[in-house]
MIDOSE-1310 file (N, C-alpha, C; in nm, 2 decimals, decimal comma, always signed):
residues 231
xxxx	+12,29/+10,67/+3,88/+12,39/+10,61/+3,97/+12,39/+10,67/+4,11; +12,37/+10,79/+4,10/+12,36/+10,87/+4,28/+12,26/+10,80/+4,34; +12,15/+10,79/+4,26/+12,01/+10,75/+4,32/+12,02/+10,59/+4,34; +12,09/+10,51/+4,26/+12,12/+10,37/+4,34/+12,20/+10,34/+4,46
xxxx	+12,34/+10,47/+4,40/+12,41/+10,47/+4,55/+12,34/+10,48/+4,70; +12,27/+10,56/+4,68/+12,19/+10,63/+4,79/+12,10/+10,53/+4,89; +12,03/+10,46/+4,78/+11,92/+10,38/+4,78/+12,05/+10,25/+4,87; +12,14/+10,21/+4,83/+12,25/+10,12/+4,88/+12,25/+10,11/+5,02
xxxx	+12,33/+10,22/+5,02/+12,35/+10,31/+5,15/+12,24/+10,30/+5,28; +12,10/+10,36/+5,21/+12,00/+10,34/+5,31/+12,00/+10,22/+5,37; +12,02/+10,13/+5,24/+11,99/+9,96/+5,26/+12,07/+9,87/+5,39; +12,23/+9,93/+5,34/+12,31/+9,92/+5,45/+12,28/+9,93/+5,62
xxxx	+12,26/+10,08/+5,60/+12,18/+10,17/+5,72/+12,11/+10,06/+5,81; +12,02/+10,00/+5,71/+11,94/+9,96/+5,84/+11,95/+9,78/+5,87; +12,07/+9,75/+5,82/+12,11/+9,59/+5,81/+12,18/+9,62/+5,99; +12,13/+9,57/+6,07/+12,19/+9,56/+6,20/+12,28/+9,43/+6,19
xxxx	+12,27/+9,32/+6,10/+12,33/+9,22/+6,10/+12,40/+9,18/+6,00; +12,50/+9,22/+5,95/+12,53/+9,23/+5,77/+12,56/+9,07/+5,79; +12,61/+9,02/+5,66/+12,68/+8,87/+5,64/+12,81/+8,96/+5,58; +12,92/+8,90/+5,63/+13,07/+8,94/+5,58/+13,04/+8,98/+5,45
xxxx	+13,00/+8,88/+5,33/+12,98/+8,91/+5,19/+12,92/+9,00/+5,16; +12,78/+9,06/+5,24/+12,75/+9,17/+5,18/+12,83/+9,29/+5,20; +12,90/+9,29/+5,30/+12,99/+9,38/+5,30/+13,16/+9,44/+5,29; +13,15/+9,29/+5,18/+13,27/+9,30/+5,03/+13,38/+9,20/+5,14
xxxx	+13,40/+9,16/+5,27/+13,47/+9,08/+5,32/+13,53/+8,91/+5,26; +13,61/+8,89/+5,22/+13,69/+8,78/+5,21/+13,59/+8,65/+5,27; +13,67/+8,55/+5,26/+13,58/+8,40/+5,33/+13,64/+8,44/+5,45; +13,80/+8,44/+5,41/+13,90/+8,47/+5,53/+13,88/+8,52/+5,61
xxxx	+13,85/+8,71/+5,59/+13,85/+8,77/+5,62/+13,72/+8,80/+5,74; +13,61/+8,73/+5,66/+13,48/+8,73/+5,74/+13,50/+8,62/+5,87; +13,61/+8,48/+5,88/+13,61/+8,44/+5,93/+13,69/+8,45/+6,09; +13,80/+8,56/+6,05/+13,85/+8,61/+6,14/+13,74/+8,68/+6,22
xxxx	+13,68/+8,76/+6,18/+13,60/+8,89/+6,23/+13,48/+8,80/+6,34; +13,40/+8,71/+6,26/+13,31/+8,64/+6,27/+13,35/+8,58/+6,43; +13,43/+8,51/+6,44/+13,51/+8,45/+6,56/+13,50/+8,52/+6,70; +13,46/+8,68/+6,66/+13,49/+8,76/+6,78/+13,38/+8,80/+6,83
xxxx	+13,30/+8,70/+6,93/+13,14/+8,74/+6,91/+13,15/+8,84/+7,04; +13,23/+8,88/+7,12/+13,18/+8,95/+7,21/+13,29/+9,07/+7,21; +13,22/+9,20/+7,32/+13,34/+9,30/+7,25/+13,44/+9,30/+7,36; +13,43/+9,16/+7,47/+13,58/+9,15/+7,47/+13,71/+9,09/+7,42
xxxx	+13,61/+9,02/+7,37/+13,70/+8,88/+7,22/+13,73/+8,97/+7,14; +13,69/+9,11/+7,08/+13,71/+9,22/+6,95/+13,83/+9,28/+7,03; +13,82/+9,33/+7,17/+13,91/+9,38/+7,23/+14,05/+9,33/+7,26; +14,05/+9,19/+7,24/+14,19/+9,06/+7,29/+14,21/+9,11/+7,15
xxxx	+14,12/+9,09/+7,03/+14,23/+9,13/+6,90/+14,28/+9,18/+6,87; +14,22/+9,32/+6,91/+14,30/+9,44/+6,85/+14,42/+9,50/+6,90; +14,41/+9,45/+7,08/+14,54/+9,48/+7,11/+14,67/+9,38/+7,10; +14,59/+9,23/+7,03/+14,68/+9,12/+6,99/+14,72/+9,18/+6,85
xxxx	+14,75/+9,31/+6,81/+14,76/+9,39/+6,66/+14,88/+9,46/+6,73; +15,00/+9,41/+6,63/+15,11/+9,52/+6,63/+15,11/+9,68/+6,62; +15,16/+9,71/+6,71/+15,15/+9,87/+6,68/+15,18/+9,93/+6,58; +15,12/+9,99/+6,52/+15,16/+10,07/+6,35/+15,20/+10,19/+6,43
xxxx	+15,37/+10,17/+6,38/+15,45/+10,31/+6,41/+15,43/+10,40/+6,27; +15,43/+10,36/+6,17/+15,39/+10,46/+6,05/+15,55/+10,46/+6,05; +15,64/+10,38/+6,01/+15,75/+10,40/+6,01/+15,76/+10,47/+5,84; +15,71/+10,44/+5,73/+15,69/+10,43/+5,64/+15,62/+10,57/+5,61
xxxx	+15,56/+10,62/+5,67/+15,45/+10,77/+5,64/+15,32/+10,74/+5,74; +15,21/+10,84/+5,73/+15,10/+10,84/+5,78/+15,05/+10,69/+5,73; +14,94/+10,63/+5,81/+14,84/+10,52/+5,69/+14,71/+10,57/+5,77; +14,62/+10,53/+5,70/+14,44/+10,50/+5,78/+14,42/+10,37/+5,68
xxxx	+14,48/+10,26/+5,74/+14,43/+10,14/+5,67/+14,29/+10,13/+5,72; +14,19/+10,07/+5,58/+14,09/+9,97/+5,60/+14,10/+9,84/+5,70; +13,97/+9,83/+5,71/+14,01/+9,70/+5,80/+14,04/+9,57/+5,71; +14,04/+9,57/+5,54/+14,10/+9,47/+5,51/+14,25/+9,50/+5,53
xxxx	+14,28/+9,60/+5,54/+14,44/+9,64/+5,49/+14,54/+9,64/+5,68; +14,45/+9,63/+5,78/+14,42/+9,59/+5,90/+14,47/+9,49/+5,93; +14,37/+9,37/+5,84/+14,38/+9,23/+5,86/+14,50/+9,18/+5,79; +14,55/+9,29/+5,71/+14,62/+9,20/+5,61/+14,78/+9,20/+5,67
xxxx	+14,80/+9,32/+5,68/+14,98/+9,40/+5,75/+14,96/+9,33/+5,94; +14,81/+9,31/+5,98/+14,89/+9,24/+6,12/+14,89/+9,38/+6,18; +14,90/+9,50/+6,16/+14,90/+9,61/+6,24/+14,79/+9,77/+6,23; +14,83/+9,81/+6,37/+14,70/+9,91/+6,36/+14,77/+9,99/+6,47
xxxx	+14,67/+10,13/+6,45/+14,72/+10,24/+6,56/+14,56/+10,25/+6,58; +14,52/+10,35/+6,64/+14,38/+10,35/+6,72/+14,26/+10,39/+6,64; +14,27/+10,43/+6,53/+14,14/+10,45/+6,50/+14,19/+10,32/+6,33; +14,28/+10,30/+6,30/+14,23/+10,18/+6,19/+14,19/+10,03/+6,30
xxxx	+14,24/+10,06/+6,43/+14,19/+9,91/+6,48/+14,03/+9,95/+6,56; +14,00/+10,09/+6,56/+13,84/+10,15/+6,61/+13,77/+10,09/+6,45; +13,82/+10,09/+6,33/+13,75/+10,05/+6,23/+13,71/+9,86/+6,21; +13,82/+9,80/+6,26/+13,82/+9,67/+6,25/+13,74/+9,62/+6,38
xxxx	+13,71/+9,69/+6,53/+13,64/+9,68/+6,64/+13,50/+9,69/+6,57; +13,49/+9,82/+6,48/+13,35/+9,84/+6,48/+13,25/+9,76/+6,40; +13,37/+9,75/+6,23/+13,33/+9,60/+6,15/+13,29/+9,49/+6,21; +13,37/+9,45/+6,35/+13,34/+9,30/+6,40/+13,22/+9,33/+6,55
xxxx	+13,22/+9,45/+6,58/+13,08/+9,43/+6,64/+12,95/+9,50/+6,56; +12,95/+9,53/+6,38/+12,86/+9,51/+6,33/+12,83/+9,38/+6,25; +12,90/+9,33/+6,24/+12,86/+9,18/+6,19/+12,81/+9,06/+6,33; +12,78/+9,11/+6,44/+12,75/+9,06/+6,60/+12,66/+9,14/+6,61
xxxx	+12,56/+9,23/+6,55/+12,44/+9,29/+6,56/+12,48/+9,42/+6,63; +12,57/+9,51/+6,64/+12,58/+9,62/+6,71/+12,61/+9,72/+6,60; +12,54/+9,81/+6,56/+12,58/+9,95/+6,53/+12,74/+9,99/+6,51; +12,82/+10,00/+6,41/+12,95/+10,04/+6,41/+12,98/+10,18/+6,43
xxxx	+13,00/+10,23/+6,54/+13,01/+10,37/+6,59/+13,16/+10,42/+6,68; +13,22/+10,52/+6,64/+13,34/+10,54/+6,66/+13,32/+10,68/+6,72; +13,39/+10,70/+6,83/+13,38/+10,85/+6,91/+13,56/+10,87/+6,88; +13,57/+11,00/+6,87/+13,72/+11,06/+6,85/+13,69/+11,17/+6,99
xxxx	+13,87/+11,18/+7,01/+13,89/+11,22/+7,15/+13,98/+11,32/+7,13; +13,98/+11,45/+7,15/+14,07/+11,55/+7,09/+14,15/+11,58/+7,22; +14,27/+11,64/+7,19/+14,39/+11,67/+7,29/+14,44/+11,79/+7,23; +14,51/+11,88/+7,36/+14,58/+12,00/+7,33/+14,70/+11,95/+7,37
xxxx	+14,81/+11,96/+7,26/+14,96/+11,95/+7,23/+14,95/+11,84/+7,30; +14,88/+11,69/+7,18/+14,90/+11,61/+7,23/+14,82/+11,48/+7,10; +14,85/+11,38/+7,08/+14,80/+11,33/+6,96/+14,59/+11,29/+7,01; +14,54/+11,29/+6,91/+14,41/+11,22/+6,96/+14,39/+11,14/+6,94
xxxx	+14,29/+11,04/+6,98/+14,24/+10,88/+7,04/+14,08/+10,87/+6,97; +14,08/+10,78/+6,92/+13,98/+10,71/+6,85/+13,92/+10,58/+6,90; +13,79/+10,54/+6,94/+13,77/+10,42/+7,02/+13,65/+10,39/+6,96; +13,55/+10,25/+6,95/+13,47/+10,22/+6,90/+13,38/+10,17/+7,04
xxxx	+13,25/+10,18/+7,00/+13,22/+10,25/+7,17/+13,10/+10,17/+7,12; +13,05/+10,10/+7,19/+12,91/+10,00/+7,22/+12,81/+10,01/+7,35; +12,69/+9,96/+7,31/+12,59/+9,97/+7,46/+12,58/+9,84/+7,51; +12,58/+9,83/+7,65/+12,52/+9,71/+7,70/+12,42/+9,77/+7,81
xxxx	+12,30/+9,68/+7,82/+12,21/+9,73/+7,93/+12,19/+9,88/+7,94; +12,17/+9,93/+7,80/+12,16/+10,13/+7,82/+12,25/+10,19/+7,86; +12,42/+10,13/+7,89/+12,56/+10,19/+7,94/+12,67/+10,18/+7,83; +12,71/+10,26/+7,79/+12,83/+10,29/+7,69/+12,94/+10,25/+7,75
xxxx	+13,06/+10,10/+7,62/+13,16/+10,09/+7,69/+13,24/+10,11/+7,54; +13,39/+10,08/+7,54/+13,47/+10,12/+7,42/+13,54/+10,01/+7,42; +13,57/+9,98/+7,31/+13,71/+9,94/+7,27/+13,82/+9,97/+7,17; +13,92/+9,97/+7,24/+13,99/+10,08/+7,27/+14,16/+10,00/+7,24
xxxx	+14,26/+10,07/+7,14/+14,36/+10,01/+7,10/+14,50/+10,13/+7,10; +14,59/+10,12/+7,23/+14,68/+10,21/+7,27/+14,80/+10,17/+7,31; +14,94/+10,19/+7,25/+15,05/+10,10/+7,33/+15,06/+10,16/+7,46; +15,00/+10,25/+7,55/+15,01/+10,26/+7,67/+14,87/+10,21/+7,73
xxxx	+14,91/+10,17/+7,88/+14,79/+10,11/+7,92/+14,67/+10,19/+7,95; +14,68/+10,24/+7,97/+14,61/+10,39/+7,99/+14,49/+10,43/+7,89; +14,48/+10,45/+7,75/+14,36/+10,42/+7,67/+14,30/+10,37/+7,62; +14,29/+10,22/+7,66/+14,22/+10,08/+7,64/+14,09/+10,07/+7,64
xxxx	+14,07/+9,94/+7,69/+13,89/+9,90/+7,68/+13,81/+10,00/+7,81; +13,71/+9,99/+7,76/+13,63/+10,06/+7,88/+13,52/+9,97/+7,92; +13,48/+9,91/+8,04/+13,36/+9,88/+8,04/+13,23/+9,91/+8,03; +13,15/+9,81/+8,01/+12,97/+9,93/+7,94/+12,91/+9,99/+8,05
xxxx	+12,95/+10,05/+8,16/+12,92/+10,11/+8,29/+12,92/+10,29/+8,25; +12,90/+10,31/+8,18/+12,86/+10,46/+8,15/+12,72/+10,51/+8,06; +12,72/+10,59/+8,13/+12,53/+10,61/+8,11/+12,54/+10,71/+7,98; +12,64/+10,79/+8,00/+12,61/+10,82/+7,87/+12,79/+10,88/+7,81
xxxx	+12,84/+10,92/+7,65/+12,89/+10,95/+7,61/+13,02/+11,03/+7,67; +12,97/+11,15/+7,74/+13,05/+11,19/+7,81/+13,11/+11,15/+7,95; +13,06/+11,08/+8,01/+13,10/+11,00/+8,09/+13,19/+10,91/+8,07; +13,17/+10,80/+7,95/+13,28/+10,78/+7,90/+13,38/+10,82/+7,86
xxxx	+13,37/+10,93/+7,77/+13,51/+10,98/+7,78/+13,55/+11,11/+7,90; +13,51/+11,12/+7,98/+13,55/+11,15/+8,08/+13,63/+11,07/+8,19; +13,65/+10,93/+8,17/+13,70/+10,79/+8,20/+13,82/+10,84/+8,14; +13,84/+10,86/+8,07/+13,99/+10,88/+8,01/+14,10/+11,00/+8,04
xxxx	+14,02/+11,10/+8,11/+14,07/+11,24/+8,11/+14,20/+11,25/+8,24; +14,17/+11,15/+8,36/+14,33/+11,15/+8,41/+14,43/+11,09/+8,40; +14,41/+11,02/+8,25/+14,51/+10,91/+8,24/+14,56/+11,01/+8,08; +14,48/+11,06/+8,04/+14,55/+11,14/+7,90/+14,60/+11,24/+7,89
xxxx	+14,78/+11,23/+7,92/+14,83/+11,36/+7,94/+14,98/+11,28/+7,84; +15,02/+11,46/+7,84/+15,15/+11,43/+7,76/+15,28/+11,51/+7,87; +15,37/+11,43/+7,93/+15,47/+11,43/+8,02/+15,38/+11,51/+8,11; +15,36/+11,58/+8,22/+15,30/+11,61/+8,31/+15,16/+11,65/+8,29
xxxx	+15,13/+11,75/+8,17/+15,00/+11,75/+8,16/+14,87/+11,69/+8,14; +14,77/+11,74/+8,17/+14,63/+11,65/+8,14/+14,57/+11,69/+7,98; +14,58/+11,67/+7,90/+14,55/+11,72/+7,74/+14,42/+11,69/+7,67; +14,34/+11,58/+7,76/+14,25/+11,56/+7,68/+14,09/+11,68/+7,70
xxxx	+14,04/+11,72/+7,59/+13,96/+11,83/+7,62/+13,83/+11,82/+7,52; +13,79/+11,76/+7,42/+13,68/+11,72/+7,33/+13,65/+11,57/+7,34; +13,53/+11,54/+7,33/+13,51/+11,44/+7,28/+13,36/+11,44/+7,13; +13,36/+11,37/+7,07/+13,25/+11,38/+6,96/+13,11/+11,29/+6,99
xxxx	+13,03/+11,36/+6,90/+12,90/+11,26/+6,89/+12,93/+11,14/+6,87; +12,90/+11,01/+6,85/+12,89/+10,90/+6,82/+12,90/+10,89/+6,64; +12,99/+10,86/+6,52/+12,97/+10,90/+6,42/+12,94/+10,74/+6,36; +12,83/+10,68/+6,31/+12,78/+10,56/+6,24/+12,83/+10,56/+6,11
xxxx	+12,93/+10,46/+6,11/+12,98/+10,41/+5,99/+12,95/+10,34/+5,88; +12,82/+10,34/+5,93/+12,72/+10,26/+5,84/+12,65/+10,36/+5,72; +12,70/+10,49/+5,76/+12,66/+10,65/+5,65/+12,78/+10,60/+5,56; +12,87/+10,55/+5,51/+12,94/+10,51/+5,43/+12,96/+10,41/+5,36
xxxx	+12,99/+10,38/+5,22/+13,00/+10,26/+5,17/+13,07/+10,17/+5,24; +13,07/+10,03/+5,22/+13,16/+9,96/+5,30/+13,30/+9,95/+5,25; +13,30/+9,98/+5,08/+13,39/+10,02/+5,02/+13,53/+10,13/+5,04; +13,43/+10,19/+5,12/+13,59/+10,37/+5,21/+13,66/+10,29/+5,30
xxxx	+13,60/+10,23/+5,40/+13,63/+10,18/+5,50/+13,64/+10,05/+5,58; +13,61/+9,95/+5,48/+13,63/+9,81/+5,51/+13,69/+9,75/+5,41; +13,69/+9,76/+5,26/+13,78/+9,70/+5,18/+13,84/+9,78/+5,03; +13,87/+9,96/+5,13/+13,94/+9,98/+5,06/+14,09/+9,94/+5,05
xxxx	+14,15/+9,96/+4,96/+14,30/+9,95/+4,92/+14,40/+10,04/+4,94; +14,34/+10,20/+4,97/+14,40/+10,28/+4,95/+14,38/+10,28/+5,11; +14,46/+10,44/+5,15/+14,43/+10,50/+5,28/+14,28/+10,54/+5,31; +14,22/+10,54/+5,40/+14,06/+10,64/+5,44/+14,08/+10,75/+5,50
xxxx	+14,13/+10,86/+5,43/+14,14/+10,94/+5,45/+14,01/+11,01/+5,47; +13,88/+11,00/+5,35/+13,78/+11,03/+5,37/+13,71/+11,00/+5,57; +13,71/+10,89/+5,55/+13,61/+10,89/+5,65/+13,68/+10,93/+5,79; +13,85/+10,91/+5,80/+13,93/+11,00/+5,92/+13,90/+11,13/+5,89
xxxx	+13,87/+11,19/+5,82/+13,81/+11,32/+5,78/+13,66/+11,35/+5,87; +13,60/+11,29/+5,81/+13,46/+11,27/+5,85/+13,42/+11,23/+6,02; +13,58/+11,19/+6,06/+13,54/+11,17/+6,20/+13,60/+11,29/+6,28; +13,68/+11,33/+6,22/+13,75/+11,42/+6,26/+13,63/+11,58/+6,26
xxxx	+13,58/+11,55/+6,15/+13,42/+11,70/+6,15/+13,36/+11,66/+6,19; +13,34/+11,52/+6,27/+13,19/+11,50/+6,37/+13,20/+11,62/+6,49; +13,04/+11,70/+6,53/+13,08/+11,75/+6,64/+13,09/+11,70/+6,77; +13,20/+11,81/+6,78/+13,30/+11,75/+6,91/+13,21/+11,88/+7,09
xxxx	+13,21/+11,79/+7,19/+13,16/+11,88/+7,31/+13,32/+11,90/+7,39; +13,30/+12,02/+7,45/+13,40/+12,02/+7,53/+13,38/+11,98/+7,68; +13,49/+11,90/+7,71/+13,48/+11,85/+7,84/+13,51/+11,88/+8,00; +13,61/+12,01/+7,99/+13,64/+12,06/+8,08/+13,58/+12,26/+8,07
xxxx	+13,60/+12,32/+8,12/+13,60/+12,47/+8,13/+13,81/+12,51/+8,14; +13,79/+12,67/+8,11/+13,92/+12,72/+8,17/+13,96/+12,74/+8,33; +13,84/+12,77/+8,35/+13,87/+12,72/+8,48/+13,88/+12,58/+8,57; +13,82/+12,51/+8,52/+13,83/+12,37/+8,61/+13,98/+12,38/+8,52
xxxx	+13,97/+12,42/+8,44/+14,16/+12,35/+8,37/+14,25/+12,39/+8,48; +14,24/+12,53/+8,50/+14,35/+12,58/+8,64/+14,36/+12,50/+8,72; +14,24/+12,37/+8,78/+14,25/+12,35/+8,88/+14,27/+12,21/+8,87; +14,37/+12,18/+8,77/+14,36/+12,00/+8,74/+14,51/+12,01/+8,78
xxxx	+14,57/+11,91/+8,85/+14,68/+11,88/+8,93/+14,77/+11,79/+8,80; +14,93/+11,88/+8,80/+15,02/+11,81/+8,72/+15,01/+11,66/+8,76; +15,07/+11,59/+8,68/+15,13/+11,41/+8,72/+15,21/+11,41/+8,78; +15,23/+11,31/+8,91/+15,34/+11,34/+8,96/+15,46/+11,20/+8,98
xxxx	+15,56/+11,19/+8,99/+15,67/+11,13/+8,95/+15,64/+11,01/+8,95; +15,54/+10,93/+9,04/+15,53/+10,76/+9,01/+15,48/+10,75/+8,87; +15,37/+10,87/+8,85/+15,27/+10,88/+8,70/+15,36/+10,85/+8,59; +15,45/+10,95/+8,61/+15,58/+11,00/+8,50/+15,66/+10,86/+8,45
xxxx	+15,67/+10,74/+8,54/+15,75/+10,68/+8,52/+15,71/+10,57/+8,48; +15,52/+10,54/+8,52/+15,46/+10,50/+8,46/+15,45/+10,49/+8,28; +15,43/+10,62/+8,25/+15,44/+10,61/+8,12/+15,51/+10,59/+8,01; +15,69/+10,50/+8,07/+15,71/+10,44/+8,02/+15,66/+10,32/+7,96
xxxx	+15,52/+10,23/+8,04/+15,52/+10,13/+8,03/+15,48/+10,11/+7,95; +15,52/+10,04/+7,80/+15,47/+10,06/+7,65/+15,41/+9,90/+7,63; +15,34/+9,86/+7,53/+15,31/+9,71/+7,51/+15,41/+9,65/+7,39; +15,49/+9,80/+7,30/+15,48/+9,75/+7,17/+15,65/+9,83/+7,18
xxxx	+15,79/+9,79/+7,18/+15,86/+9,88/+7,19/+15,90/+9,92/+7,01; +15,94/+10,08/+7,00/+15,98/+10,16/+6,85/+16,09/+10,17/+6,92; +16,19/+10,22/+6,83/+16,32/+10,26/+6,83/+16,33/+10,42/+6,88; +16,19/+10,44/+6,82/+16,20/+10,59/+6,87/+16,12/+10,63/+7,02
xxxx	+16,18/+10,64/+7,14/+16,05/+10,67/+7,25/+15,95/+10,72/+7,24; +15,95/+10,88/+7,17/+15,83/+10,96/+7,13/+15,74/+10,85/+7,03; +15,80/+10,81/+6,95/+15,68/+10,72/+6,89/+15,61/+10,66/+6,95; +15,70/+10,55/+7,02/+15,61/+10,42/+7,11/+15,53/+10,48/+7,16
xxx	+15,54/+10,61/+7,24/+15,46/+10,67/+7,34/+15,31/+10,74/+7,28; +15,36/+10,81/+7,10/+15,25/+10,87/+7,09/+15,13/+10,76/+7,04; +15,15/+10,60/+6,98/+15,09/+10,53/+6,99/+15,06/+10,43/+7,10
């Protein structure tokens, strides 16, 4: 059984173009995804996705569990981005974005013309789509670093390798039932580069009050502010 899993897995690996079915998808379910042939059509979806406050507890829905509740926070709608630009011939690859005293960001991140862009699912405007104008990885998430701060600070300080979702069954992360805790695991131990020094940190300028008031601007309002805000 390991040795068929395995053998599966590779099989997967190297399908650049799955069909929904082979990768346990609904008629439905394929038909939604299928619809979204470019990753700014993937991008109108995911932010057309209610914000998952987790009013209820933590979740890491699958992307059936995605499609099904209508809601997502950033890295179960980085899973439903990356499902719908691998079934569009693109690689399903997810970069995570680490912060100090501050929540982290998950984006599904694609090439065009040799330039890395993301898409990107945040009730503030601020960590959204990115266009494919970055040459490489860190550049991209370096796009994000003066807009990611928590009340005056700048917080964002890691970003990871590129982690291919296609190392997993489709089963963890496209039509499980339960939480994916596994593979938020797994993105979470990809390694991560650091993006600034301690010193360039001394020299990064607080936000200042238009910024501040900016960040009210939510897409999705919660009852609670700190929530709306940390999603």
């Amino acid at each position: 059984m390991p040795r068929l899993l395995a053998a599966l897995l590779q099989s997967m690996r190297r399908r650049k173009r799955p069909t929904p079915a082979e990768i346990g998808l609904s008629a439905e379910e394929g038909r939604v995804l299928a619809a979204l042939r470019t990753p700014q059509r993937v991008q109108e979806f995911v932010v057309g996705l209610h914000a998952n406050f987790e009013h209820e507890g933590d979740t890491l829905r699958s992307v059936r569990g995605v499609l099904r509740h209508r809601k997502a926070h950033c890295i179960e709608a980085a899973f439903v981005a990356a499902c719908a630009l691998w079934l569009h011939g693109d690689p399903p690859l997810l970069m995570d974005l680490t912060a100090q005293g501050d929540a982290d960001h998950v984006v599904a991140v694609f090439r065009r013309d040799g330039c890395w862009g993301a898409v990107s699912k945040s009730n503030h405007v601020w960590l959204r789509w990115r266009d494919p104008v970055y040459r490489s990885l860190r550049e991209l998430a370096m796009s994000y670093f003066h807009e990611y701060f928590n009340r005056h600070r700048k917080t964002l300080r890691t970003y990871s390798t590129s982690v291919d979702l296609r190392r997993f069954p489709p089963g963890m992360w496209i039509t499980n039932e339960e939480d994916c805790w596994d593979v938020g695991a797994a993105v979470d131990d990809a390694r991560h580069y650091r993006l600034i020094t301690p010193r360039q940190l001394r020299w990064c300028m607080p936000r200042d009050a238009t910024e501040m008031r900016a960040d009210d601007l939510v897409q999705y309002e919660s009852h609670d502010h700190e929530t709306a805000r940390k999603y």
